[in-house]
Every structure is written in structure tokens, then in C-alpha cells.
C-alpha positions as CSV (number, residue, x, y, z in Angstrom):
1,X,62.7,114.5,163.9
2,X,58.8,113.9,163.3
3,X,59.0,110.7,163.1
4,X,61.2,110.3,166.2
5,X,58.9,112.5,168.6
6,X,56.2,110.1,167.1
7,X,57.6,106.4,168.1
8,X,59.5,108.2,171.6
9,X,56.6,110.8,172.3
10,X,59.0,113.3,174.3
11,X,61.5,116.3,173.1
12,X,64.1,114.7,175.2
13,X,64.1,111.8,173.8
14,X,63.7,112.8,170.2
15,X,67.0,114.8,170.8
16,X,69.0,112.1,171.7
17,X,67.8,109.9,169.3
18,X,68.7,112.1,166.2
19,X,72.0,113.1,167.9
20,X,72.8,109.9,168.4
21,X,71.6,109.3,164.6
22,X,74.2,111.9,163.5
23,X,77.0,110.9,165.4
24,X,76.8,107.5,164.2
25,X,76.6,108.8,160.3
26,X,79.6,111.4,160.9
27,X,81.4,108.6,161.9
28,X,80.9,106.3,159.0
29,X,80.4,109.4,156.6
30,X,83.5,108.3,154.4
31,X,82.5,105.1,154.0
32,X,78.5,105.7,154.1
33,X,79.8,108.4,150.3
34,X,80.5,104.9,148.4
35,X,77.1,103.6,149.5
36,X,74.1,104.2,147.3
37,X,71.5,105.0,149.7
38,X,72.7,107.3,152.1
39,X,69.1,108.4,153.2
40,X,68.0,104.8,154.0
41,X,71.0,104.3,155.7
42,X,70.5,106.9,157.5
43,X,67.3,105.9,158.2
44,X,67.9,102.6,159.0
45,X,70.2,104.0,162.3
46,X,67.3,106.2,163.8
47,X,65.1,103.7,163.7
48,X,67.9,101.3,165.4
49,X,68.8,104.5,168.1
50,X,64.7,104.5,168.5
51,X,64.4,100.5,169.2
52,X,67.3,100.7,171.6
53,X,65.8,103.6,173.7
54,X,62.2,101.7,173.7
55,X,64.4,98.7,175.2
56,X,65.7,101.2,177.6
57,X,62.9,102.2,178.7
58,X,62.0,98.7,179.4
59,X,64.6,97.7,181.8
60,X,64.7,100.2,183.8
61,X,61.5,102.3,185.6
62,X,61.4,105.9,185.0
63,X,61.9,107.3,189.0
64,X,60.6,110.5,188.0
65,X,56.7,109.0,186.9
66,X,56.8,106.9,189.8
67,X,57.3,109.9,191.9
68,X,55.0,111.7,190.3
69,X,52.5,108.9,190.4
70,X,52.4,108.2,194.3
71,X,52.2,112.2,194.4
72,X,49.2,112.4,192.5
73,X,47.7,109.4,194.0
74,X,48.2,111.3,197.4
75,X,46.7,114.5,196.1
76,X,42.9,114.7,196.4
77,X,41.2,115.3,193.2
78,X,41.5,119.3,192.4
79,X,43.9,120.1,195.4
80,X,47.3,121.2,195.0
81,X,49.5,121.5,198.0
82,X,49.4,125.5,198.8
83,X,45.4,124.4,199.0
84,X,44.0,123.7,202.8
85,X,42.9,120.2,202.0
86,X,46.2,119.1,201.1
87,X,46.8,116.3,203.5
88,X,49.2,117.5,206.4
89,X,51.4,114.6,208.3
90,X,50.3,115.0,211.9
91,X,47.0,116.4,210.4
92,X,44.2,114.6,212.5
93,X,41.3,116.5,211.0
């Protein structure tokens, strides 16, 4: 899973990606028993289910940064929004 949090760099992600890993070898497992490396096979899937999710990434933006983005860009610096300077619509002060 180390390695998976490394190249994905969140929990989420990492989960998905080994799950994904294991339901691919538990569904070749009778045929991955006749193979000589099972560990590089293995292997070989999560870093497959890892380039997959990076192109995933790709095509489509994550809403959830953008939202936080234009948030934060909104924000002054050190304000959060229970503060007084937190800019109110209507607000011509």
C-alpha cells in the first residue's frame, strides 16, 4: 500500500487502487497458481490500476479542489468565515 499512497498521494485513492489490485488477482487466481511469479504479477496490476487512476485524474477536474480553490481565493489571508472580515454579499464596508 506504500508504494500506492506514494505515486496517488491520498488514502482514498490508495484504497481503491489495491482493492482494485486484489479483485483483479482473485479473479485470475487459478490461473495466476501455474504462473511463476505471482508477486510480479501482482505487481505488474497495481501499477496498471495506478496508471489508470493518474489518467483519470487527467480527464476529468476534481470539483471538490476547484471549490475549494475559488473558496480560498475568496478568503482573506488568516480569516475564516465565523471571523468579521469575512466578506459578506451586500457588505459595502
Amino acid at each position: 500500500m506504500r508504494y500506492a499512497y506514494l505515486q496517488l498521494g491520498s488514502d482514498a485513492d490508495t484504497e481503491e487502487a489495491v482493492d482494485l489490485t486484489f479483485d483483479a488477482v482473485m479473479d485470475c487466481w487459478p490461473r495466476m497458481l501455474g504462473m511463476e511469479n505471482l508477486e510480479g504479477y501482482a505487481w505488474t496490476i497495481l501499477k496498471r490500476r495506478i496508471i489508470d487512476m493518474h489518467r483519470k485524474r487527467r480527464r476529468r477536474p476534481e470539483l471538490m479542489e476547484a471549490a475549494a480553490f475559488e473558496v480560498a481565493r475568496a478568503t482573506p489571508f488568516g480569516s475564516t468565515r465565523g471571523d468579521s472580515n469575512w466578506p459578506q454579499f451586500g457588505d459595502d464596508s
